[in-house]
C-alpha positions in Angstrom: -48.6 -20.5 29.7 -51.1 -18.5 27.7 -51.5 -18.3 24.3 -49.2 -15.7 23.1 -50.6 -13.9 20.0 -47.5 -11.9 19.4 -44.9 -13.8 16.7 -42.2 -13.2 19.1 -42.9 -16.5 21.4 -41.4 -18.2 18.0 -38.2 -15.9 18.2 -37.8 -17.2 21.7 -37.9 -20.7 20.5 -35.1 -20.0 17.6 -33.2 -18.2 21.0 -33.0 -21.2 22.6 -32.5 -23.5 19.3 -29.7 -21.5 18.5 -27.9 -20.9 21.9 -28.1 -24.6 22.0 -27.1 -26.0 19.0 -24.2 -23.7 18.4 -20.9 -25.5 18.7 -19.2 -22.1 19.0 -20.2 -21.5 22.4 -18.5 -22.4 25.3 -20.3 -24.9 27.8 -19.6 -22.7 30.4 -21.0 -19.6 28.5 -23.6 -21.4 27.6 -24.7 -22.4 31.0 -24.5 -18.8 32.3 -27.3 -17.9 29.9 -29.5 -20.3 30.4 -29.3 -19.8 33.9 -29.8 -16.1 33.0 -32.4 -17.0 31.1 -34.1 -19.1 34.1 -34.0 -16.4 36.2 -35.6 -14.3 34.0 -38.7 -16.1 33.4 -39.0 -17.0 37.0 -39.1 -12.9 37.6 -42.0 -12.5 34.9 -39.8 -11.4 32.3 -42.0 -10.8 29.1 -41.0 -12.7 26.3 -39.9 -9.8 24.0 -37.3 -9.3 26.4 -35.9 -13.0 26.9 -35.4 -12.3 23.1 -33.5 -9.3 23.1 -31.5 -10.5 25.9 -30.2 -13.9 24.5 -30.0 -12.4 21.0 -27.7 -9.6 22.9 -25.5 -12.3 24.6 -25.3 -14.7 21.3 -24.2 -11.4 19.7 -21.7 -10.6 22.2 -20.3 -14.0 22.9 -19.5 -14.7 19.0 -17.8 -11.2 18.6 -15.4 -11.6 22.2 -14.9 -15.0 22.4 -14.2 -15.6 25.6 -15.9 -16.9 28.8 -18.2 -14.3 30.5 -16.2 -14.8 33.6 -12.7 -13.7 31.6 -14.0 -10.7 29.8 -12.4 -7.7 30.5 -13.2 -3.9 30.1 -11.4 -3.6 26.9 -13.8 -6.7 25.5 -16.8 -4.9 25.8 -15.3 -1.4 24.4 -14.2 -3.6 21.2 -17.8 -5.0 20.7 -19.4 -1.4 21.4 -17.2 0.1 19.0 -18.0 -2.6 16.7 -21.4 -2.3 16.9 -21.5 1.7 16.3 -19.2 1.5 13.3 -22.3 -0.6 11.4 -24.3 2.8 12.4 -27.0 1.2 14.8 -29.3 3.5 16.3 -28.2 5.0 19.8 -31.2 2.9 21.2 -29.8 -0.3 20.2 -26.2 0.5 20.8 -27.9 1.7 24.7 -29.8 -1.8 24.4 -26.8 -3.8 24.3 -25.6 -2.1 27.5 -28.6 -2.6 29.1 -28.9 -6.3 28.6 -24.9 -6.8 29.5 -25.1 -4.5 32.5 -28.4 -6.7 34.2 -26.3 -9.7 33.2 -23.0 -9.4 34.4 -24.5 -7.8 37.8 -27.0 -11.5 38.2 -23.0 -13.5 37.0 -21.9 -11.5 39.8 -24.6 -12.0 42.3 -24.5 -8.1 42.9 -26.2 -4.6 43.1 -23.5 -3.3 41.7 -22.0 -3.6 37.9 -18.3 -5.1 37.8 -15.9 -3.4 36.6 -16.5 -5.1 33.0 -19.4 -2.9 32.5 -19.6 -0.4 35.0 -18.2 2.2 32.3 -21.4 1.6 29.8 -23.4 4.6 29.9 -27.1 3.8 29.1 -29.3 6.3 27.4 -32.6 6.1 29.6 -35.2 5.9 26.9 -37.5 9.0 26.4 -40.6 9.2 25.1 -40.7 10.9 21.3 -44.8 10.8 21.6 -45.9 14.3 21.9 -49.4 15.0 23.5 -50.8 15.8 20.0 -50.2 12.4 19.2 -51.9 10.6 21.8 -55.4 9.3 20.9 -58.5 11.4 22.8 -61.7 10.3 23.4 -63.5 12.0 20.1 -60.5 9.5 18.1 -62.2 6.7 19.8 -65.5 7.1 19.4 -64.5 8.3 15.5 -63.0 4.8 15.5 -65.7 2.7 17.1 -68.0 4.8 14.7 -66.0 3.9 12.0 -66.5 -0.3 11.8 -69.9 -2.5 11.7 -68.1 -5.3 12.9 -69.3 -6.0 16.4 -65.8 -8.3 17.3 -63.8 -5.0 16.2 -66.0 -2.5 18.4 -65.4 -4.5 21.3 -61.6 -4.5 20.3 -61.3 -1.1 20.4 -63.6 -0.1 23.2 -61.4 -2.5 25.2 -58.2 -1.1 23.8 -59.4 2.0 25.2 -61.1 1.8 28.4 -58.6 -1.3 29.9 -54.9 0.3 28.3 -53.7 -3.1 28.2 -51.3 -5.0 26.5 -52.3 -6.5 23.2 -51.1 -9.8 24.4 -53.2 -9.4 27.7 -56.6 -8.2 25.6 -55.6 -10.8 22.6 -55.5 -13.7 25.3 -58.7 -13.1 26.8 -61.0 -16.2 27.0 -64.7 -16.1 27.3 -64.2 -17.9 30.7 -62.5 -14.5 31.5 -64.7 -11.8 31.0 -67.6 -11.9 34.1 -70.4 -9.5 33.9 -72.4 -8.0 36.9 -74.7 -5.3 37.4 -72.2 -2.5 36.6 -70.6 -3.6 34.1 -67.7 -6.4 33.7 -64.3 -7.9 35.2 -61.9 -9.1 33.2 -58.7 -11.0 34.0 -55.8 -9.9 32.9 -52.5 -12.2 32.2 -49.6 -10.1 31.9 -46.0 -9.7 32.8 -46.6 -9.4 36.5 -49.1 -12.3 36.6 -53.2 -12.1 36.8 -54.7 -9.2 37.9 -58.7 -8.5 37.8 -59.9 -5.1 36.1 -63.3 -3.4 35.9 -64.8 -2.2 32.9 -67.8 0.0 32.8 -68.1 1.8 29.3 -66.9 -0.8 27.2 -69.0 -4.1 28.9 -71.8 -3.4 26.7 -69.8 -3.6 23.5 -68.1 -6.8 24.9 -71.4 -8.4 25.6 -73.1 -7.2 21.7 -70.3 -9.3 20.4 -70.0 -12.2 23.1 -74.0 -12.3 22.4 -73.0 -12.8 18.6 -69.7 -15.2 19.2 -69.6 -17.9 16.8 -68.3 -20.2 19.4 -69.6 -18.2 22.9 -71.0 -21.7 24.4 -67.7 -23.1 24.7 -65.7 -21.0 28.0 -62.1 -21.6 26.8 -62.9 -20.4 23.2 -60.7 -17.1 22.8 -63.2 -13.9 23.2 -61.3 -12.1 19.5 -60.7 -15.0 17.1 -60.5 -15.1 13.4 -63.9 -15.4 11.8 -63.2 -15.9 7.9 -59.4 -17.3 7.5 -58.0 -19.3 10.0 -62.0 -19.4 11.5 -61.9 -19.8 15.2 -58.0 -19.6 15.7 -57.1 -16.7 18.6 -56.2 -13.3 16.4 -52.8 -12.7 16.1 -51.2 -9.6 16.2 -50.8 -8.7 12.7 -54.6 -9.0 12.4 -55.5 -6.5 15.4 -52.9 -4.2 14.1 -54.7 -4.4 10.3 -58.2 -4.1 11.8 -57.2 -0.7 13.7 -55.7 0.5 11.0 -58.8 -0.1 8.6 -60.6 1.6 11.4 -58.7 4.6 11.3 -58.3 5.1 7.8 -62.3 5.2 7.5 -62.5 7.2 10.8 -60.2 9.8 9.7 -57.8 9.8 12.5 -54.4 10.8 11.5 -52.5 9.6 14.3 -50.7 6.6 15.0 -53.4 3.9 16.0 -51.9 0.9 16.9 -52.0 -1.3 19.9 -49.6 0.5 21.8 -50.6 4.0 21.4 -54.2 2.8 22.9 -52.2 1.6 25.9 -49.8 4.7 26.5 -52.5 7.2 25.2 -55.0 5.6 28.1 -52.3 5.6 30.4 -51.7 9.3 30.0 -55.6 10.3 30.6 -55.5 7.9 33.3 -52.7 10.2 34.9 -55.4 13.0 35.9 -57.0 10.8 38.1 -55.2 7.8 39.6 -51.7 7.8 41.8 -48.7 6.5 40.7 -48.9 3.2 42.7 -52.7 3.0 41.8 -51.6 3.3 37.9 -48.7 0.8 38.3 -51.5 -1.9 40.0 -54.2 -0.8 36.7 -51.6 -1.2 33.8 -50.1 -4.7 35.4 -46.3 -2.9 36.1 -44.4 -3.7 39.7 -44.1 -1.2 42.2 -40.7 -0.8 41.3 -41.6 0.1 37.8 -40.3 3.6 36.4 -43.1 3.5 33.6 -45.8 5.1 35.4 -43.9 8.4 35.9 -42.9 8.1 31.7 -46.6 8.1 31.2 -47.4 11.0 33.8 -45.2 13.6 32.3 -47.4 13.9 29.2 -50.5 14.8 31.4 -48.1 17.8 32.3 -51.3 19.7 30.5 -53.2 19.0 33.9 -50.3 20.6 35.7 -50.5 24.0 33.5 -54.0 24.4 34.4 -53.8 23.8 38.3 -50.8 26.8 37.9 -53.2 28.8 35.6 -56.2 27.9 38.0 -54.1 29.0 41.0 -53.4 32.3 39.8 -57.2 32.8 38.6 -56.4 32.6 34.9 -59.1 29.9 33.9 -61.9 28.4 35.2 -62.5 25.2 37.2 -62.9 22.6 34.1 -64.0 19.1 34.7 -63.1 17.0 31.5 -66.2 15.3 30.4 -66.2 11.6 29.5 -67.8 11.2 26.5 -67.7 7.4 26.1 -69.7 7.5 29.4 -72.7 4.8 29.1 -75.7 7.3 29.8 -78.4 6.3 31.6 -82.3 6.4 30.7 -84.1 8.8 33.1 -87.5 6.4 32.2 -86.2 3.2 32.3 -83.0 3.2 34.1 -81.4 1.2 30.9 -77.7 2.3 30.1 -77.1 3.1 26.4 -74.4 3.7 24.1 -73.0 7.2 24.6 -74.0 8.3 20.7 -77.3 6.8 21.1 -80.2 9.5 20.4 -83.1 7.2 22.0 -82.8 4.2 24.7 -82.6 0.7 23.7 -85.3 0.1 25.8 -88.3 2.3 26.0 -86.9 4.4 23.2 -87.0 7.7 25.4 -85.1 10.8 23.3 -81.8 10.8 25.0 -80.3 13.6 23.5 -81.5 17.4 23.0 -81.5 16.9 19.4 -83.7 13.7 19.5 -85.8 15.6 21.9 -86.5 18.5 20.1 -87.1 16.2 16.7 -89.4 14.2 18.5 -91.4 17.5 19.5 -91.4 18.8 16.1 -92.7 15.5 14.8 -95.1 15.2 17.6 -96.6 18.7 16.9 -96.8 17.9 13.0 -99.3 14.4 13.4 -101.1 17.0 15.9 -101.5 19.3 13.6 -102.4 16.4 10.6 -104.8 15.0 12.9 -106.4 18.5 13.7 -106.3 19.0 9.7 -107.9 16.0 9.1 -110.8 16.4 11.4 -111.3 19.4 9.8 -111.6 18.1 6.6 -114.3 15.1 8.0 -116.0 17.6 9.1 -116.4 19.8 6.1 -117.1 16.8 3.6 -119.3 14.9 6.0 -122.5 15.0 4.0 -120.4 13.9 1.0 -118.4 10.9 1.7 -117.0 10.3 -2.3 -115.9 13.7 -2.3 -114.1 13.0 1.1 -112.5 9.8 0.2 -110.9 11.8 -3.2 -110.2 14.5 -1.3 -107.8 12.6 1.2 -106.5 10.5 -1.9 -105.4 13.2 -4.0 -103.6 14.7 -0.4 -101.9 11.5 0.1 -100.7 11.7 -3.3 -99.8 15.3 -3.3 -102.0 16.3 -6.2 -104.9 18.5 -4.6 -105.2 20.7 -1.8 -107.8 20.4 0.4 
């Protein structure tokens, strides 16, 4: 198994420690959920999950005290009421449904939930984020703007361009990332195993900082590790979270910028131009994933225009990327999109570079055109020449 740099693959370990060690559950109780358990991982269940589940059923097992195959209807209205009277949110009370719904219909070897559970009435989560709050492309490159660090660019130009899970980006090994001509492919490990992804716009940060890695000969080494405490240990997720938020508080950005919003943010820009099934393959869900359609309905912005272009109300408007690597019309190099001159042959790439360069181009002309002048008047009296261009140098005389 990867490396897991969220702290939750130690939760899972004080699951297990705790479902075994604790004399108050049954043998047979405890047997169902390991085997629950088992079949869990062995569907790609993240490990977050596996947590909340067994947490669930530890919870619910102390409170009914009785074997899973005995527990009746009232049972599980006890525990819910229970459970509410301690005021839990709606989403945890809808939580413990969940997790006793899927488990009592794999107990049952069945589509269907039993009778036990059938009754629970599970509030399908809805997303609070409003389109306001998702991060746009100006936040980014505010963010990437913000930071020196070339290990924190890369973070956040990958955060960006891939959408991926912290724990799939925070994984990464150097043996992982492969570059080619037109950019880079990375492999992804996440919930529904390894999947390969291009990136175009963000390879050039990756390879600034893999060019600078402190341990970039050695393949396994993890591509963001720590480089002042805990030097060369794989970044946890406390660490990326602290670094974005640095990064925004210097960049301005107001919204919530954190590990997730990157991933449902990107997800929701992604919506304009990739199917569902095409999103589900990019972000690493299964085909029988619900998640891509959360994510399309905040791109319902997309769907107002098409009506308002339909009906002739505004104009055909191609959003622009503006992290797009821009290429040199000299030297073919791709630059950074908020570079003024290439890398390379140093060609203005920008209108404002362009018409800076021309301003300073026509100034030395004009210098040069002064300066000939002035040879030309002083020729037959070089010492009076020589002062002449010292005291212009200096700003004390005009010629």
């Amino acid at each position: 198994m990867r490396e897991y740099i969220h702290p939750y693959e130690r939760s899972l370990e004080r699951e297990l420690c705790l479902l075994n060690e604790d004399p108050a559950i049954s043998k047979e109780n405890r047997e169902l959920m390991l085997g629950f358990y088992r079949h869990n991982q062995l569907n790609n269940i993240s490990i977050p999950r596996l947590v909340k589940q067994l947490g669930t059923l530890r919870l619910v097992v102390d409170y009914v005290k009785k074997s899973f195959l005995e527990v009746e209807r009232v049972d599980y209205e006890d525990f819910m009421l229970h459970q509410m009277e301690k005021k839990l949110s709606p989403a945890t009370i809808s939580t413990y449904g969940e997790v006793l719904k899927v488990f009592h219909k794999w107990v049952a070897k069945s589509e269907t939930c039993p009778p036990c559970v059938s009754w629970i009435k599970c509030n399908s989560k809805k997303s609070k984020k409003l389109p306001e709050d998702l991060l746009t492309q100006e936040d980014v490159k505010k963010l990437l703007g913000a930071t020196s660090s070339p290990r924190d660019k890369a973070l956040i130009a990958l955060l960006w361009e891939t959408g991926a899970r912290i724990g799939e980006l925070g994984g990464l090994d150097i043996k992982d990332a492969a570059f080619d001509e037109l950019g880079c492919k990375l492999s992804l490990d996440g919930k529904t195993g390894m999947r390969r992804i291009r990136i175009v716009n963000a390879a050039s940060e990756l390879l600034a900082w893999l060019n600078k890695h402190p341990m970039n000969q050695d393949p396994n080494a993890p591509i963001f590790l720590n480089i002042y405490d805990n030097f060369g240990q794989r970044m946890l997720h406390r660490n990326i979270v602290k670094i974005l938020q640095v990064s925004a508080r210097k960049a301005g950005v107001k919204k919530p910028v954190n590990p997730h919003q990157f991933r449902h943010s990107r997800a929701t820009y992604m919506a304009q131009f990739l199917t569902e099934a095409q999103l589900k393959e990019y972000f690493g869900w299964v085909q029988e994933s619900k998640m891509a359609a959360n994510y399309v309905h905040l791109s319902g912005k997309q769907v107002d225009d098409a009506i308002l272009r339909m009906h002739g109300l505004i104009k055909e408007d191609k959003q622009e990327d503006i992290l797009k690597r821009v290429s040199c019309p000299r030297c073919k190099k791709l630059n950074e999109s908020n570079n003024s001159h290439c890398d390379q042959c140093w060609l203005p790439l920008t209108q404002k570079a362009a018409v800076e360069a021309e301003e300073n181009k026509r100034k030395e002309e004009t210098g040069i055109i002064a300066l000939m002048k002035l040879i030309n008047k002083y020729r037959d009296n070089p010492e009076r020449l020589a002062e002449t261009i010292r005291l212009i140098e200096t700003g004390g005389a005009q010629a």
